[in-house]
Structure formats: structure tokens, C-alpha cells
C-alpha positions, -999 to 999 in steps of 0.1 A, spaced: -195 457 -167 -166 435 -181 -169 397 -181 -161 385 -155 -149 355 -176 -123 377 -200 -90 384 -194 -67 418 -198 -29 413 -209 1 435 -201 31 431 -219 70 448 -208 95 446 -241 128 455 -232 163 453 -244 168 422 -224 138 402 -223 99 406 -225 76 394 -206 36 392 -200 7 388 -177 -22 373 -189 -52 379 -162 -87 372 -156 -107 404 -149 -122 389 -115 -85 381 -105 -91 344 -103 -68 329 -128 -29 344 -136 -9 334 -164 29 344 -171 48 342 -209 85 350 -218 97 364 -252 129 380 -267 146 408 -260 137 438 -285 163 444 -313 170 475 -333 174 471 -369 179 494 -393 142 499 -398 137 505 -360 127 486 -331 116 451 -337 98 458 -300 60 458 -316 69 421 -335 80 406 -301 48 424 -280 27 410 -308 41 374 -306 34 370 -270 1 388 -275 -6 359 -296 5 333 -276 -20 347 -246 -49 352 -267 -44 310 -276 -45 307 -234 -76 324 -233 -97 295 -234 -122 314 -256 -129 339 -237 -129 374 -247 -94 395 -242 -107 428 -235 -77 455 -236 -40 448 -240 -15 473 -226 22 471 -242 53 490 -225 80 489 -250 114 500 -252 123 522 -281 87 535 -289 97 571 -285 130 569 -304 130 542 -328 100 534 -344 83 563 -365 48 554 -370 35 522 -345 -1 531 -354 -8 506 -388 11 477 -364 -10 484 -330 -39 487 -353 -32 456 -368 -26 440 -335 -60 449 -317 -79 440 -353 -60 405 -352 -68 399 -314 -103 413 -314 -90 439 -286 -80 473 -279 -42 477 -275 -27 505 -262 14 507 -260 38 534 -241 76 539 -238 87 517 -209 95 548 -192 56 558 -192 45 526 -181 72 527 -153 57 560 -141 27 545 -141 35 515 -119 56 529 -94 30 565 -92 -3 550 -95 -11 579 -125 -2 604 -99 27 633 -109 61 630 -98 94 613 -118 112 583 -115 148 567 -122 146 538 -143 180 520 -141 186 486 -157 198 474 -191 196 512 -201 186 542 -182 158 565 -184 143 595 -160 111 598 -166 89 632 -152 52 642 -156 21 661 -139 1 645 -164 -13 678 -175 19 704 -187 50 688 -176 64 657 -196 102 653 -194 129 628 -204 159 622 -198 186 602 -213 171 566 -226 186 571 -258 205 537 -261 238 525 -251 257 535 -276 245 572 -274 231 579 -237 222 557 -210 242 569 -187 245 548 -154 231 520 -166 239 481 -169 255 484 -200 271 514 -197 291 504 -162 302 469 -181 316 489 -213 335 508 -187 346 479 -167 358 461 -203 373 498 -213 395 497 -186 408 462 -187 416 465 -223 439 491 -211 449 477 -178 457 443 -196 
């Protein structure tokens, strides 16, 4: 059995903004951090540095107790960083933790379908569809970035709305 006295963190990267929730296992004690938004370089997403920052700054709230398991959802996992194992692995050695990470789109299928099969629309910032029976179906759609896909999305309707009035104006 866990201690009751440790704490698990879960920690959303996006394109926006990042945020995380830092929680004791018995549910008694609830802590919130904000980061930066994840930027893509030329080497990637930087999505791993800002998950590891606010990883940090949780593991400081801890009071000393242990942090048993850190879950990271991360924009650009799938498409824009080729090998996140030596940084995740660095990450769970520095916080004395397991650390598992997923696309954002994962993680959203996750929360909204409790691990059960089925898709879902994710539609913000950027735009992703996400589809999986967990066993022999995984399926994605779009999510590639605004300057490639993302259609519907944030971004994509205010390039539109700033395409046409440069033209209108």
C-alpha cells in the first residue's frame, strides 16, 4: 500500500500553457503550479524542459514526503521529439519517481474515457482526434501543428480571420 503521506503529480504541457496537480495519495491536501507554454525549436519540443521545471517545483512542495509516480501529457511527444527516454529517465532518477509521459491526445482519451475504447475531439490551441480500443486500434488525426494541420482549431480560425482582413482592408 502507498503512503498515505506521499503525493502523485500530473502535469498538461501544451502550446499555451502548462499546468500541474500536485496531490496527496489519501486526497487530503491539493496543490496547483503554472509553467510556460511548450516551444518548438529546431531541436524539437522544449515540452519535456517545461514538464521537468514544474516537476521540480512540486517535488520542493512535498514537504519531504515521498512523490511516488509522475504522469506528464505533453504536446508534441509524438511528432517533435525523437527520443524522450534519456530525459524522462533523467527526470524520475532526479525526483526519485517513476514518470511516465503521453501525447496530450492520449492523456485526453484517458480523462474524458476512463481507459475505456472510443475517440475523442480535442479542440483548442491546436486540434487533434484521438481513437483507440486499447488493444488493435490506435488512430490520429490531424495534431500536426498550426502551420501544417490543425484544422479547426484556435489558431487556425484566427489565421483565417487575420487572412481575410488583410484582404478585406
Amino acid at each position: 500500500m502507498p503512503d498515505p503521506r506521499g503525493w502523485i503529480l500530473g502535469i498538461d504541457v501544451g502550446g499555451t500553457g502548462s499546468r500541474a496537480l500536485l496531490q496527496r495519495v489519501d486526497g487530503t491536501d491539493r496543490r496547483t503550479f503554472v509553467g510556460d507554454r511548450a516551444r518548438a525549436t529546431s531541436a524539437g519540443t522544449r515540452a519535456l524542459d517545461v514538464a521537468a521545471h514544474l516537476a521540480h517545483e512540486a517535488r520542493v512542495a512535498c514537504d519531504d514526503h515521498p512523490l511516488l509516480g509522475v504522469g506528464i501529457g505533453a504536446t508534441g511527444l509524438a511528432t517533435l521529439l525523437s527520443t524522450p527516454e534519456d530525459a524522462l529517465r533523467d527526470l524520475a532518477n532526479a525526483l526519485d519517481a517513476p514518470v511516465a509521459a503521453a501525447t496530450d491526445a492520449y492523456t485526453a482519451h484517458l480523462g474524458a474515457l476512463g481507459g475505456r475504447g472510443g475517440a475523442v475531439l480535442s479542440l483548442g490551441t491546436g486540434a487533434v482526434a484521438f481513437a483507440t480500443d486499447h488493444d488493435r486500434l490506435a488512430r490520429r488525426l490531424d495534431g500536426w501543428g498550426h502551420l501544417y494541420g490543425d484544422r479547426g482549431s484556435g489558431a487556425r480560425i484566427g489565421m483565417a480571420a487575420l487572412e481575410s482582413a488583410a484582404v478585406l482592408g
